[in-house]
C-alpha positions in Angstrom: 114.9 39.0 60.7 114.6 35.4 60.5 112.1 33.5 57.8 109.2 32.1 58.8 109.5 29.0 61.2 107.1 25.8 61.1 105.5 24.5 64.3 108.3 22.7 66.7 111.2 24.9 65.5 113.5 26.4 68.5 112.3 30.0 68.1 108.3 29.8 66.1 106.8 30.1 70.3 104.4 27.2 69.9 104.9 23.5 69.4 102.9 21.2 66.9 100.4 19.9 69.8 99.5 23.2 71.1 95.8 23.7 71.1 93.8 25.3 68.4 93.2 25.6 65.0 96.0 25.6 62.4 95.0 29.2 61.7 94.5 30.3 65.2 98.4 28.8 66.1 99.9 30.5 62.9 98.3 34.0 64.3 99.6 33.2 67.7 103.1 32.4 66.3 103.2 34.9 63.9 101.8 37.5 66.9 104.9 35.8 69.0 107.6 36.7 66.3 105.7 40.6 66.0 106.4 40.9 69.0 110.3 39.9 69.1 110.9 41.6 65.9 109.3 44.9 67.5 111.7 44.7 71.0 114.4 44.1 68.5 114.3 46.7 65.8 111.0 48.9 65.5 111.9 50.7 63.1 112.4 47.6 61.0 109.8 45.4 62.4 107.3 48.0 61.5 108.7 48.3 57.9 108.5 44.7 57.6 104.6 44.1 58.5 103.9 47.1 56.4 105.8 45.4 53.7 104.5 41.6 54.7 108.0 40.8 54.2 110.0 38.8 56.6 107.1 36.1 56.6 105.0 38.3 58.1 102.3 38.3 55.8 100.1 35.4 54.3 97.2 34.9 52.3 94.9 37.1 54.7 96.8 37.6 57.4 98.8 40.2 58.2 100.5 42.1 61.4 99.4 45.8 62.0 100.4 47.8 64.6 99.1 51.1 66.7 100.8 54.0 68.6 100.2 55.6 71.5 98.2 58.5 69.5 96.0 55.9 68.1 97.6 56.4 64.3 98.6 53.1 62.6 102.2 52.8 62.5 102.0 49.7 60.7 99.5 47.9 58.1 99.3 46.6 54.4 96.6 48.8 53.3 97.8 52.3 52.5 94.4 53.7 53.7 94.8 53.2 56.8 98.6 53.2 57.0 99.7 56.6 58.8 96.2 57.8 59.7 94.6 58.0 62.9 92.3 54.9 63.4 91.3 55.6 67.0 87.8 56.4 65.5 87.6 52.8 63.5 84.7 50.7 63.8 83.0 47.9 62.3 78.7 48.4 61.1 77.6 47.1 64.5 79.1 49.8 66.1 82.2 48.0 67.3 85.1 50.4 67.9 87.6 47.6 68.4 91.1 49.6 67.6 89.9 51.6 71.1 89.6 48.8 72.9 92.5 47.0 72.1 94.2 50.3 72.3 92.9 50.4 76.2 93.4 46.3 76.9 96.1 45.3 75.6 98.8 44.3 77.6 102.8 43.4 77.5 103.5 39.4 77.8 99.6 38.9 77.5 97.8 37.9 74.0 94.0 38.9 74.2 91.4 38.2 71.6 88.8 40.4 70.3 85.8 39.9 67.6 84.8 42.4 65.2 83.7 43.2 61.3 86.7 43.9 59.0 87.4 43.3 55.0 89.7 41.1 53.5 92.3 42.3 51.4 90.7 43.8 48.3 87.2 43.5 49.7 84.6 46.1 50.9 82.8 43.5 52.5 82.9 43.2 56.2 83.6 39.6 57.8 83.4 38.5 61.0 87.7 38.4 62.2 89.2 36.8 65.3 92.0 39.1 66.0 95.2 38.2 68.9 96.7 41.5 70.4 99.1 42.3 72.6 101.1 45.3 73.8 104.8 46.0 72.8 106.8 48.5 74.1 104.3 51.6 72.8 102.8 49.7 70.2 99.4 47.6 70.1 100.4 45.0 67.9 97.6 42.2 66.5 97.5 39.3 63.9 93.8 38.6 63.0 92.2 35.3 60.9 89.2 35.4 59.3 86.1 33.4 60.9 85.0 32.0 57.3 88.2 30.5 56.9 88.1 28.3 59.6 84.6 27.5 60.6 82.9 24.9 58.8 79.3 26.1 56.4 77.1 24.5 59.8 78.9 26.5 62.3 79.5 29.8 60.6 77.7 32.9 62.2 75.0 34.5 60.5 77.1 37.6 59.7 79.3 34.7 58.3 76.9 33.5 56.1 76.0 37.5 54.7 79.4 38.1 54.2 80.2 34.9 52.0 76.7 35.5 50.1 77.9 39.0 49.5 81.6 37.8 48.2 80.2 35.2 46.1 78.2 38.0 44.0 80.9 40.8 44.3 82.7 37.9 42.0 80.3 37.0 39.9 78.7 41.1 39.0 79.4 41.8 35.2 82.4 44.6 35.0 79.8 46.6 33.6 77.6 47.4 36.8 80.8 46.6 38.9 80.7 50.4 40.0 76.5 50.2 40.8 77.0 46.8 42.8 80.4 48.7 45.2 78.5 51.7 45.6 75.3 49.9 46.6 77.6 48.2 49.4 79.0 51.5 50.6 75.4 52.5 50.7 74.0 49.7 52.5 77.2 50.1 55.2 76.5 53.7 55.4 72.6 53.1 56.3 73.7 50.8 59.1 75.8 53.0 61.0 73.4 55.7 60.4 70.6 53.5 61.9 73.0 52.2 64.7 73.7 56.2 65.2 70.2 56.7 65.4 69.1 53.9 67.9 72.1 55.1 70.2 70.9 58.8 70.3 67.4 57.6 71.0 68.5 55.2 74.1 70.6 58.5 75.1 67.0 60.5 74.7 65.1 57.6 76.8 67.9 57.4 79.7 67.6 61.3 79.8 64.0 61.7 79.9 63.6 59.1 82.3 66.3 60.5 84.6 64.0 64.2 84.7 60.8 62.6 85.2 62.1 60.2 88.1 64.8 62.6 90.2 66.7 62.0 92.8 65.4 61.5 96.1 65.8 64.5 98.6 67.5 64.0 102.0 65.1 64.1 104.9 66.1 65.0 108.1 64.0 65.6 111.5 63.2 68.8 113.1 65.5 70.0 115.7 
């Protein structure tokens, strides 16, 4: 595999003036050489993004890749590396691995936006990811919204996320272990209150379906 290519070189996919941010056009081109290295050499290719060898890896972006069986054939973090992530989902109840599972597409790059942390974080961000489809792989290069938005235009979630980061760096060692489980905590309320507003919309949609039924057929006397 080839090192990693500026803008304007014969094979990066994407010339200097292309539209976009700097960040969004190094997802793109890294997406674009994924993509290659995949059709060329899976094996390899997936080895390589596991790896973030091969310049396929930066600062906090990275390649990962999903099978057909929804288990992650390729990603940095051993946690999710090899596991079934079909059933992945950010705290608003976003199960974007599924849907770009279902959308994605050969010779097409889609975009999705979802909740996922950093490298080395527990704390959910909001992420720009580019996916496409390759062969029998889902492949994606994300970028993290913080880290290209300026402080007036990021998103509130933004704003939570960096608030959140900021402390997680500044907590003494000492209550380190309080301050992560009190995240883990405070992640696990959310999705049991997203759980529990979806089962009562299920509860309303049901009741309201038995106490307004169908309308019966009429028909005239013969």
């Amino acid at each position: 595999m080839s090192a990693a290519l500026a803008c304007g070189d014969s094979e990066a996919g994407l010339s200097c003036d292309d539209s976009g941010s700097g960040a969004e056009m190094g997802a793109k081109w890294m997406l674009d050489r994924a993509t290659k290295a995949v059709a060329a050499d899976k094996p390899r290719a997936l080895i390589a993004f596991t790896k973030g060898t091969d310049g396929f890896r930066t600062a906090d972006s990275y390649v990962f890749c999903v099978g057909p069986d929804g288990v992650m054939a390729a990603h940095p973090n051993p946690i999710l590396q090899g596991h079934d992530v079909s059933g992945l989902h950010d705290q608003t109840g976003n199960y974007f691995i599924r849907t770009m599972m279902r959308d994605a597409t050969s010779g097409k790059i889609s975009v999705i936006h979802y909740l996922f942390p950093k490298p080395g974080s527990t704390v959910e961000e909001p992420k720009t990811t580019y996916y496409t489809k390759v062969g029998d792989q889902m492949c994606a290069v994300g970028i993290y919204d913080m880290d290209t938005a300026s402080p007036a235009a990021a998103t509130p979630d933004g704003r939570v996320a960096q608030l959140r980061r900021k402390l997680d760096g500044e907590i003494p060692a000492s209550v380190k272990a309080d301050w992560t489980a009190f995240l883990e905590a405070l992640s696990a309320q959310k999705d049991a209150r997203t759980a529990a507003i979806t089962e009562a919309r299920r509860n309303l949609k049901a009741a309201t379906a038995a106490l307004d039924p169908a309308p019966q057929s009429s028909g005239g006397d013969e």
